[in-house]
Backbone as JSON, one array per atom type, in Angstrom:
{
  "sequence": "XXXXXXXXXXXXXXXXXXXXXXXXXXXXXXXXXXXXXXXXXXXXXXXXXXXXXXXXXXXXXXXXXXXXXXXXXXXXXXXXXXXXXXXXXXXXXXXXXXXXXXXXXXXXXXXXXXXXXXXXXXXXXXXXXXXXXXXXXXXXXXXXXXXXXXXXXXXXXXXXXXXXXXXXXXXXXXXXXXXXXXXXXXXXXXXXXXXXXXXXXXXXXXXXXXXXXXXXXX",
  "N": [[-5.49, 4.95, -3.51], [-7.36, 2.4, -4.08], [-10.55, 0.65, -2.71], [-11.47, -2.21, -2.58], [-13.31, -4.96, -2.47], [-13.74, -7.64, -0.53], [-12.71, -10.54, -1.33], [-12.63, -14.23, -0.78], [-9.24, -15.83, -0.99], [-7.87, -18.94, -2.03], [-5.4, -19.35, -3.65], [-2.24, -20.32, -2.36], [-0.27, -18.09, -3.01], [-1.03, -16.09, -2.09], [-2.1, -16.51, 0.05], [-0.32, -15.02, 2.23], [-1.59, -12.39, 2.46], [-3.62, -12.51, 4.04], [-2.95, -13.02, 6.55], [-3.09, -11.47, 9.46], [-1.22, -9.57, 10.34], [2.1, -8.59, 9.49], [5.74, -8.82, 8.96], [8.33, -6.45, 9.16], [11.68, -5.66, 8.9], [13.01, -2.56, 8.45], [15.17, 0.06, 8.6], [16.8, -0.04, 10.87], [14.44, -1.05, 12.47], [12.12, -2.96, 14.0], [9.41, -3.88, 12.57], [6.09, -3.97, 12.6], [3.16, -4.23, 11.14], [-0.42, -4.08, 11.1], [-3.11, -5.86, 9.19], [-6.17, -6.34, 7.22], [-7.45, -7.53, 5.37], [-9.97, -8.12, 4.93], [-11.87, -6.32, 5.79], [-10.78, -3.8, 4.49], [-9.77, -4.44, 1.94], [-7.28, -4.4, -0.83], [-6.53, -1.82, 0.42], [-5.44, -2.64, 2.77], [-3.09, -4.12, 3.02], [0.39, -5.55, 3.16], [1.91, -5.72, 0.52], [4.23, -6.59, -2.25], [5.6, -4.5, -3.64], [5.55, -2.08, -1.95], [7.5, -3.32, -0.13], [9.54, -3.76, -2.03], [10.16, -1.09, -2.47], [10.78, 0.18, 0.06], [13.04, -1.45, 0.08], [14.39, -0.24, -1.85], [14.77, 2.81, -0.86], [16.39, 2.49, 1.37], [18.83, 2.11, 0.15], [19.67, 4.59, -0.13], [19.96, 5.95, -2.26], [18.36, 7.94, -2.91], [18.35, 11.27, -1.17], [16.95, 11.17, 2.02], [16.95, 12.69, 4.78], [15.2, 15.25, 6.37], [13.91, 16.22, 3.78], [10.57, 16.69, 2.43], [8.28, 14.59, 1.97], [6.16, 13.04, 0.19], [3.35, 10.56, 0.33], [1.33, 8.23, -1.83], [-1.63, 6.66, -2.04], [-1.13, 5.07, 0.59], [-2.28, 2.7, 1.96], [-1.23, 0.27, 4.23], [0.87, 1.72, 5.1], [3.69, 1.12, 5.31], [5.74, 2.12, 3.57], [5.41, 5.1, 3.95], [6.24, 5.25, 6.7], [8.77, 4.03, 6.57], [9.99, 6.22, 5.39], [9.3, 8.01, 6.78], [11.55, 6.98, 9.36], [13.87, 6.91, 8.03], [14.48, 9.86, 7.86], [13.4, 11.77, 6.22], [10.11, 13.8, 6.79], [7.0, 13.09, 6.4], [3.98, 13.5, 4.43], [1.38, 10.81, 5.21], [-0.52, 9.4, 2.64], [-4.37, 8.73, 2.16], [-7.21, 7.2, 0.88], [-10.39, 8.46, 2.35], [-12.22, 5.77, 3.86], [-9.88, 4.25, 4.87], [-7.76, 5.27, 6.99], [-8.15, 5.57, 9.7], [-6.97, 3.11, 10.42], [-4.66, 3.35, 8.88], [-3.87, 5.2, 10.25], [-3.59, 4.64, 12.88], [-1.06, 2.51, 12.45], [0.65, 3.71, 11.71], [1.18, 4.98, 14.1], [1.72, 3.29, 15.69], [4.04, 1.92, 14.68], [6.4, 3.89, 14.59], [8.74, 5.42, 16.94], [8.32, 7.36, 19.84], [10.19, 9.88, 19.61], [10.05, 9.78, 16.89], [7.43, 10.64, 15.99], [6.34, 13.11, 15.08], [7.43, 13.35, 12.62], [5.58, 11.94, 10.95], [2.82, 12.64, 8.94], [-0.87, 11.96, 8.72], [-3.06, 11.78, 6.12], [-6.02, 12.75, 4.46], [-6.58, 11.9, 0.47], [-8.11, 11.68, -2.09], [-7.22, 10.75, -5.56], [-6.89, 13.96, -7.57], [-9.07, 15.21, -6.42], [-9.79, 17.81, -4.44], [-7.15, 19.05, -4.41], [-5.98, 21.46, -3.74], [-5.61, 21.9, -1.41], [-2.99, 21.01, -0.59], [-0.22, 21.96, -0.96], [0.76, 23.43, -4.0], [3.48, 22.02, -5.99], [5.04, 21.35, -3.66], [6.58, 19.48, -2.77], [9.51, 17.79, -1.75], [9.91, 14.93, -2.24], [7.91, 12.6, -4.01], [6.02, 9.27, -3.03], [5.27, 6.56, -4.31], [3.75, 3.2, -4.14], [3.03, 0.45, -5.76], [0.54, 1.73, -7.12], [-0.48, 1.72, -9.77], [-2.51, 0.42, -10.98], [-5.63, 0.73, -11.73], [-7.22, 1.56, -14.49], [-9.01, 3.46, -14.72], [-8.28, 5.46, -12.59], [-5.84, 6.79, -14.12], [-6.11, 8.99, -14.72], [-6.55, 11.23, -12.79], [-4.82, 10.31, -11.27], [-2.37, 10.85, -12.67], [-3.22, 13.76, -13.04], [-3.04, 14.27, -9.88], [-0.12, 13.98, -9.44], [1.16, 16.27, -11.36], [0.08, 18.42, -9.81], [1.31, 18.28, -6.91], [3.91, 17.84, -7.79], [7.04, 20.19, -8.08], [9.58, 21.57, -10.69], [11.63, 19.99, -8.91], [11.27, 17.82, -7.72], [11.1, 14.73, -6.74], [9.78, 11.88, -8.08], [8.94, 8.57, -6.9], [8.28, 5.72, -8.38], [6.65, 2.26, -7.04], [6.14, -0.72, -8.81], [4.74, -3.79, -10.02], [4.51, -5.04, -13.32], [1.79, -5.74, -14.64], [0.27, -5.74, -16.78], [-0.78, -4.59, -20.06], [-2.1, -2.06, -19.78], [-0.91, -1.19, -17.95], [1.99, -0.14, -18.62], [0.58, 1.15, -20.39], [0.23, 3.58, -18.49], [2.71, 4.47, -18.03], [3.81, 5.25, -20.18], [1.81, 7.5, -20.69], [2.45, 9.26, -18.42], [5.01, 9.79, -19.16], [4.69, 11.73, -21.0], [4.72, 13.88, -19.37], [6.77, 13.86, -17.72], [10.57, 13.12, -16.65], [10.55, 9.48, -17.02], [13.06, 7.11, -15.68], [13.74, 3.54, -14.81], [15.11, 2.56, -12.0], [15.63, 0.81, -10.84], [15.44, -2.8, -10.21], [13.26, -5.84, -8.85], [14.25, -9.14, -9.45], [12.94, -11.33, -8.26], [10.89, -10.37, -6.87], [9.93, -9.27, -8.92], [9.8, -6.57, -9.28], [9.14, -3.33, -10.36], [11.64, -0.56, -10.34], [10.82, 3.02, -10.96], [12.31, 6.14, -11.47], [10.77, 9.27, -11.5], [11.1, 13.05, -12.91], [9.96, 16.4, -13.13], [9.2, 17.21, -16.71], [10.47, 20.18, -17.88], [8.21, 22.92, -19.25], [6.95, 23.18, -22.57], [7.35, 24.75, -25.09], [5.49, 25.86, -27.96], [6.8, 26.42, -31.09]],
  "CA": [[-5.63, 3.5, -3.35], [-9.05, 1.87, -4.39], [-11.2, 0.08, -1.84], [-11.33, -3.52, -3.16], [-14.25, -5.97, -1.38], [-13.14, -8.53, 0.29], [-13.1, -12.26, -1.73], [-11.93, -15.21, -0.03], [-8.83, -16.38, -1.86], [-7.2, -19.94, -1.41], [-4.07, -19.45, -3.25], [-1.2, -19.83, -1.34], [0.85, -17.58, -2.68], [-2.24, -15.2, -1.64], [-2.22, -16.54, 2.23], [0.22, -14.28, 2.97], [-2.46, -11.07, 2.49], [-4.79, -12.68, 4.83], [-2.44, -12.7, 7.86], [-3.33, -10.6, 10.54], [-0.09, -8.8, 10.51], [3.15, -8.51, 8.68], [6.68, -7.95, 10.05], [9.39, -6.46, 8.52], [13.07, -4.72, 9.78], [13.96, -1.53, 8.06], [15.8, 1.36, 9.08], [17.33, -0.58, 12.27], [13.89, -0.66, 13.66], [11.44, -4.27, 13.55], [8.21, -3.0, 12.13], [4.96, -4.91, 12.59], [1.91, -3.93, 10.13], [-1.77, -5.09, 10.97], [-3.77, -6.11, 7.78], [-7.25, -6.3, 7.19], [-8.1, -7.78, 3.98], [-11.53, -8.45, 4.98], [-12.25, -4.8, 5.94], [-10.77, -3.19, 3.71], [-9.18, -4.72, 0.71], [-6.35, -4.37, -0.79], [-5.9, -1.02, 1.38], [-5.08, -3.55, 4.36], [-1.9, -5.71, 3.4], [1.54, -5.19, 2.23], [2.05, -5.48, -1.15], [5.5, -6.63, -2.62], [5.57, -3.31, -4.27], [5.79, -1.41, -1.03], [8.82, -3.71, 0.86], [10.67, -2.98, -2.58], [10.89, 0.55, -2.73], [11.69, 0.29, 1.36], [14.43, -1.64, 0.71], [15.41, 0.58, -2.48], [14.89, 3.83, 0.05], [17.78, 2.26, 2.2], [20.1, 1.97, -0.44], [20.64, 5.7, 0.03], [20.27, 6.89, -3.25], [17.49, 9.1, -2.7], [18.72, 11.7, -0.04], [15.53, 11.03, 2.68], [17.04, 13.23, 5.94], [15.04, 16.43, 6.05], [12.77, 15.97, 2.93], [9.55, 16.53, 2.88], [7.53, 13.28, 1.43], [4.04, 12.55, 0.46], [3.25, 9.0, -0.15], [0.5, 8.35, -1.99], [-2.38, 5.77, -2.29], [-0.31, 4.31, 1.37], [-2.42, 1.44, 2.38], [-0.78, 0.0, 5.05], [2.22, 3.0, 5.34], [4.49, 1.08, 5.27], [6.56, 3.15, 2.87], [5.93, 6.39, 4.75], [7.14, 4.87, 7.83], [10.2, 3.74, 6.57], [10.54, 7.14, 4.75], [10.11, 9.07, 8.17], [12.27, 6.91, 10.05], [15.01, 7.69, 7.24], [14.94, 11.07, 8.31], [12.13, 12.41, 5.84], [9.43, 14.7, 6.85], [6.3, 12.61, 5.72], [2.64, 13.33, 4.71], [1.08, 9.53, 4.11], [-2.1, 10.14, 2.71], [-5.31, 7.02, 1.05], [-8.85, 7.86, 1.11], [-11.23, 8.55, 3.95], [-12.42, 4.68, 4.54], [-8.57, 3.41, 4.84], [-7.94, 6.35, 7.3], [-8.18, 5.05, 10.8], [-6.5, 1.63, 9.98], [-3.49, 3.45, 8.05], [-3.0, 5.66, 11.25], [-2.99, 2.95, 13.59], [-0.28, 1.48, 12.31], [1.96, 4.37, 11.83], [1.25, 5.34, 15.49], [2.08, 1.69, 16.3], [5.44, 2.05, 14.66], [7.42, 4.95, 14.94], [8.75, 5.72, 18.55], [8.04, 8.35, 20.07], [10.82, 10.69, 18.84], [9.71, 10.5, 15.47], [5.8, 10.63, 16.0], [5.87, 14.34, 14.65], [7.93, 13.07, 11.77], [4.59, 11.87, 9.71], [1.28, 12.87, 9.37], [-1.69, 10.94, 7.73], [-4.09, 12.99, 5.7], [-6.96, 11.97, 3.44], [-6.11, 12.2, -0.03], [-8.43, 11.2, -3.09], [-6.87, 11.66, -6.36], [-7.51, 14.53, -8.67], [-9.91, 16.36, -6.22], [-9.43, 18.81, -3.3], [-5.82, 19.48, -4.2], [-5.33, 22.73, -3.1], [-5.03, 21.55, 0.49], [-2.18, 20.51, -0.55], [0.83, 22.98, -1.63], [1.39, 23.11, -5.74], [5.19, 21.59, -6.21], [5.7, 21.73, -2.07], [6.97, 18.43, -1.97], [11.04, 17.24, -2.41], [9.55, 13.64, -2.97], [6.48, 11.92, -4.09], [6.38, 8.15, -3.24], [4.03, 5.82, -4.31], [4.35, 1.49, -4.46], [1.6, -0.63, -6.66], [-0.89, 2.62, -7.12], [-0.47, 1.81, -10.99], [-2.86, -1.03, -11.86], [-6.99, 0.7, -11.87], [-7.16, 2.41, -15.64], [-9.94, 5.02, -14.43], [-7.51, 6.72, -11.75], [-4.67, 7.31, -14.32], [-5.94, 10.52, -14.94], [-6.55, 11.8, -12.05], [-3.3, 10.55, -10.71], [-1.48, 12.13, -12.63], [-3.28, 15.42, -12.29], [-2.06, 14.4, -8.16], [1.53, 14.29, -9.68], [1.32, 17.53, -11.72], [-0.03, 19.64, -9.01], [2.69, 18.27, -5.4], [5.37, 18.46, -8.15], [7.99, 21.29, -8.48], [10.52, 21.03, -11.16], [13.15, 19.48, -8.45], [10.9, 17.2, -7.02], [11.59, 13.22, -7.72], [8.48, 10.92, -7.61], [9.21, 7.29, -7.08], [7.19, 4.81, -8.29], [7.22, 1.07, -7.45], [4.73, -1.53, -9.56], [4.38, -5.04, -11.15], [4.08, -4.47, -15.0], [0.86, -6.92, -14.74], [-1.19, -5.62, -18.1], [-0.73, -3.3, -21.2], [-2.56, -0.51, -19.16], [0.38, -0.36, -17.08], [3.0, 0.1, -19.91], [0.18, 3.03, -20.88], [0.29, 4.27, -17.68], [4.32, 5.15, -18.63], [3.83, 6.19, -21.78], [1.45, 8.83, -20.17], [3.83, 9.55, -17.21], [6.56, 10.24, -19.8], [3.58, 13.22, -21.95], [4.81, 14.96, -18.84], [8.06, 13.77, -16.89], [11.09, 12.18, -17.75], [11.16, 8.59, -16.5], [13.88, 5.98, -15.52], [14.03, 2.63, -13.87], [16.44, 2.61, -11.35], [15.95, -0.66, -9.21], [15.05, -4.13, -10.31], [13.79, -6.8, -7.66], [13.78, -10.3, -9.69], [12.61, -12.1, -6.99], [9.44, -9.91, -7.05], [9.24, -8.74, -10.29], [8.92, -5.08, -8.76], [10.39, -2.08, -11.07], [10.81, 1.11, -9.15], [10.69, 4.34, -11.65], [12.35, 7.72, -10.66], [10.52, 10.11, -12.8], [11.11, 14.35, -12.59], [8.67, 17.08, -14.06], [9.67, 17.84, -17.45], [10.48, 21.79, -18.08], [6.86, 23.43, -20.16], [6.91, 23.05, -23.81], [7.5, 26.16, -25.98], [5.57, 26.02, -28.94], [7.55, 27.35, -31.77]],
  "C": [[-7.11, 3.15, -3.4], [-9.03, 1.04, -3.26], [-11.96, -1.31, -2.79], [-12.11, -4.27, -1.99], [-13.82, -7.14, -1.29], [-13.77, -9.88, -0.61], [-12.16, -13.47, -0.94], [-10.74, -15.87, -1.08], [-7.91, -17.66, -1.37], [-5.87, -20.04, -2.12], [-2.97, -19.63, -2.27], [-0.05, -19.29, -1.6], [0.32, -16.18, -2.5], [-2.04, -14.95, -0.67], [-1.59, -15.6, 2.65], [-0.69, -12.95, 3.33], [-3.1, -11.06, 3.18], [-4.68, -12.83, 6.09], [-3.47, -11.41, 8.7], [-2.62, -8.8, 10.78], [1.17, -9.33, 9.39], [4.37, -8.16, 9.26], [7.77, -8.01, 9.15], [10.6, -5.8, 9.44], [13.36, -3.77, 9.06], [14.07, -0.47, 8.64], [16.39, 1.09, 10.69], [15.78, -0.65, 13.23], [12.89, -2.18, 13.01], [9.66, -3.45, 13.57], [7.37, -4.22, 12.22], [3.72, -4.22, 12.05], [0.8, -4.95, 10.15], [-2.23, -4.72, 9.58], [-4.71, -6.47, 8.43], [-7.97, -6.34, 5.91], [-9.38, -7.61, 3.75], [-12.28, -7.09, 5.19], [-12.25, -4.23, 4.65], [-10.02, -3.43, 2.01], [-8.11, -4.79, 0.45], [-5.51, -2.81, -0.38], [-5.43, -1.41, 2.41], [-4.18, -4.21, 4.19], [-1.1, -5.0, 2.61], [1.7, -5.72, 1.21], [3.9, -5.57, -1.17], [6.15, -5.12, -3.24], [6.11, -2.05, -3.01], [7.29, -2.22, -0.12], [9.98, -3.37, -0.45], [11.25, -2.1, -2.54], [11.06, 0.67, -0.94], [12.7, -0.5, 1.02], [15.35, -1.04, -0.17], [15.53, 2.16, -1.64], [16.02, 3.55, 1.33], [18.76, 2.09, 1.89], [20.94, 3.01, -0.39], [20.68, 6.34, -1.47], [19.58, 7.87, -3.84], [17.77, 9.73, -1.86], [17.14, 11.81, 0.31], [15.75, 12.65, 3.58], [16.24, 14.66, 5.38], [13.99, 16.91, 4.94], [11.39, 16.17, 3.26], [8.93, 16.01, 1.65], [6.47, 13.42, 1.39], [4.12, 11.07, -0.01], [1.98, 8.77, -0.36], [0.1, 6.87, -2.03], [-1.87, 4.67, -0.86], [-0.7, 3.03, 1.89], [-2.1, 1.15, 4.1], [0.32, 1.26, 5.82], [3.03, 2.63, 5.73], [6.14, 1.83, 4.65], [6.94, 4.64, 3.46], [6.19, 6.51, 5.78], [8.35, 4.92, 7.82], [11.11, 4.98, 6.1], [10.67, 8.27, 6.22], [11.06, 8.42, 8.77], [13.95, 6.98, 9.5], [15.3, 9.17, 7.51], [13.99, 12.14, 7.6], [10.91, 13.31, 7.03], [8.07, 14.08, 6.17], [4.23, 12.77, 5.82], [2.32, 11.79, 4.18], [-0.39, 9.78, 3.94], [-3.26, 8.53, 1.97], [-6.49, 7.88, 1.18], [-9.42, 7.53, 2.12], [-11.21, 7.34, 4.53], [-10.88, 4.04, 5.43], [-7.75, 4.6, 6.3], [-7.09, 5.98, 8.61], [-6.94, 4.06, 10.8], [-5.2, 1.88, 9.54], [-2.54, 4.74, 9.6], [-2.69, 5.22, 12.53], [-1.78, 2.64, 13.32], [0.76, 2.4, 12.55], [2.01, 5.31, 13.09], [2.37, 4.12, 16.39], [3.78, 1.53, 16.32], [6.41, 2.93, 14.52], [7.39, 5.39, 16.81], [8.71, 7.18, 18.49], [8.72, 9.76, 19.7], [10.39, 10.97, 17.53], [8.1, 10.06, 15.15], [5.52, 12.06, 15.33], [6.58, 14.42, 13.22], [6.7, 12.73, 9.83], [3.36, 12.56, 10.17], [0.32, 12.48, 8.18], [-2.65, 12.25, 7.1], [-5.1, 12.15, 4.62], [-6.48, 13.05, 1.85], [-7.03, 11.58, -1.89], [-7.84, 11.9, -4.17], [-7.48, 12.54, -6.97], [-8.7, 15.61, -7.93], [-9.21, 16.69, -4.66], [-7.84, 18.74, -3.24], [-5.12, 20.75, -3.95], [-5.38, 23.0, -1.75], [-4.09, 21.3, 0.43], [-0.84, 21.56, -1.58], [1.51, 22.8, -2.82], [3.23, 23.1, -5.18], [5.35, 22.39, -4.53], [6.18, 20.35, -2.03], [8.52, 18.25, -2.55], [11.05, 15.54, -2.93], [8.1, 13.3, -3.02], [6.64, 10.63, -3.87], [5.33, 7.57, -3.39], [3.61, 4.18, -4.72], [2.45, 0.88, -4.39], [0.02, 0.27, -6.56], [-1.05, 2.96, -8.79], [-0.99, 0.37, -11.26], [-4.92, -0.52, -11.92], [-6.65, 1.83, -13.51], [-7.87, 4.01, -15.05], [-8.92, 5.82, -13.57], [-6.19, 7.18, -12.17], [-4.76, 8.74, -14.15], [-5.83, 11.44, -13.59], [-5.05, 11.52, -11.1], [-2.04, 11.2, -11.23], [-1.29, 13.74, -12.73], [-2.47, 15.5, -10.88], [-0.89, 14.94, -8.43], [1.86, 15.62, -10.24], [1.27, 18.62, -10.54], [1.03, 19.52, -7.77], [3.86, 18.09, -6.37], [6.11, 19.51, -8.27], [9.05, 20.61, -9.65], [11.96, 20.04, -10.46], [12.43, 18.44, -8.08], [11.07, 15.83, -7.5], [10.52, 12.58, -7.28], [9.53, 9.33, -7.96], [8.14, 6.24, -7.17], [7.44, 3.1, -8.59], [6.12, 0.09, -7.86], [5.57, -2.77, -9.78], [4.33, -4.28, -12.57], [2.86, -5.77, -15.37], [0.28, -6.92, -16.54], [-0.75, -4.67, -18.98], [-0.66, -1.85, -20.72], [-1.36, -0.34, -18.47], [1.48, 0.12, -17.46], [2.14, 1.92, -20.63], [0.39, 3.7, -20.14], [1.95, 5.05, -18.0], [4.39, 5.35, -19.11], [2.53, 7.38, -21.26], [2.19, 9.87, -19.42], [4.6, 10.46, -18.23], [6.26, 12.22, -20.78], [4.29, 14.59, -20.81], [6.25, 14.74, -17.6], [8.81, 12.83, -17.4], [11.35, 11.11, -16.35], [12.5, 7.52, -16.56], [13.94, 4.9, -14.68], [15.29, 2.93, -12.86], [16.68, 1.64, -10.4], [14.97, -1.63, -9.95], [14.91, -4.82, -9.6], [13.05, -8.46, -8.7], [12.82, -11.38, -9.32], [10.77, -11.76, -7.56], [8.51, -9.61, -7.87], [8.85, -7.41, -10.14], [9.88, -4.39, -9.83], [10.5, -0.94, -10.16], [11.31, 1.68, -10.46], [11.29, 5.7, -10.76], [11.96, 8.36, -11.97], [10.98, 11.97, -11.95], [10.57, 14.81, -13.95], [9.6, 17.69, -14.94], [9.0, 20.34, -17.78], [8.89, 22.1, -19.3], [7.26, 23.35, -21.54], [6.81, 24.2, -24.51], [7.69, 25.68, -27.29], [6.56, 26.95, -30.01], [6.34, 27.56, -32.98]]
}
């Protein structure tokens, strides 16, 4: 997740980013998420992108219980909240600055039973990935970390190295710009994608992609 400086914006269909807080309900439990636009950018607010793929992660058609999750670029963590309190196993990881602020929150909201359920970690793409266990993960999740061109590459080095052939990455975006249409036509050089959830409303796609088998020149 990039670290985005703080502009004052008067839209109002903006205002909502500049709240304080955010409150949503999933997984039977009422979740409250501080934001901090002004800090930190758009690492500080929920993102339509992130309440999609929580409310496509409750549809059940990803088995969560038991899993072990990474959620990348998390922001707020909302996503890897909702993915531990599904029953997941969750690292949520952003970069150093976003850090504090992203484990706050997911202290804030998981009760105490499932406090050993996540754990935050710092996570820039593309470098120091061998802290992190080649194809150890059963999911990758990651909502609106497809819109800076410079960090395709390195994100999807991220995705190559925490994939295993079984592993399912989910990814939920806007389709704002061209680049993001390249970004899937890169994706695809090395896994096979499919939509699998539409939210009109939002205009969110979610993607389940899995790592295609190695290529044997002939």
């Amino acid at each position: 997740m990039a670290l985005v400086p703080y502009v004052e914006n008067s839209l109002p269909a903006l205002s909502k980013l500049h709240n304080s807080s955010a409150q949503f309900r999933f997984a039977n439990h009422d979740l409250r998420l501080a934001q901090d636009w002004k800090k930190l950018g758009v690492a500080a607010v929920v993102w339509d992108a992130a309440v999609v793929m929580c409310m496509y992660l409750e549809l059940g058609k990803v088995e969560m219980k038991g899993k072990k999750a990474i959620e990348l670029g998390a922001g707020t963590g909302l996503v890897g909240i909702v993915a531990a309190l599904l029953g997941a196993k969750v690292t949520i990881t952003d970069r150093e600055p976003a850090l504090d602020f992203l484990s706050a929150n997911v202290k804030a909201n998981l009760p105490p039973d499932s406090q050993g359920s996540a754990v935050v970690s710092e996570l820039t793409w593309g470098e120091g990935l061998e802290r992190y266990p080649a194809g150890g993960f059963d999911l990758v999740l990651g909502a609106d970390i497809v819109y800076l061109e410079d960090t395709f590459e390195p994100l999807l080095q991220t995705l190559e190295h925490l994939c295993s052939n079984t592993t399912v990455v989910l990814l939920a975006c806007k389709i704002r710009y061209k680049r993001d249409t390249n970004f899937l036509s890169m994706l695809k050089e090395q896994f096979r994608v499919e939509e699998v959830y539409y939210d009109k409303q939002r205009d969110i796609h979610v993607y389940q992609s899995w790592k295609l088998p190695p290529r044997r020149d002939l």
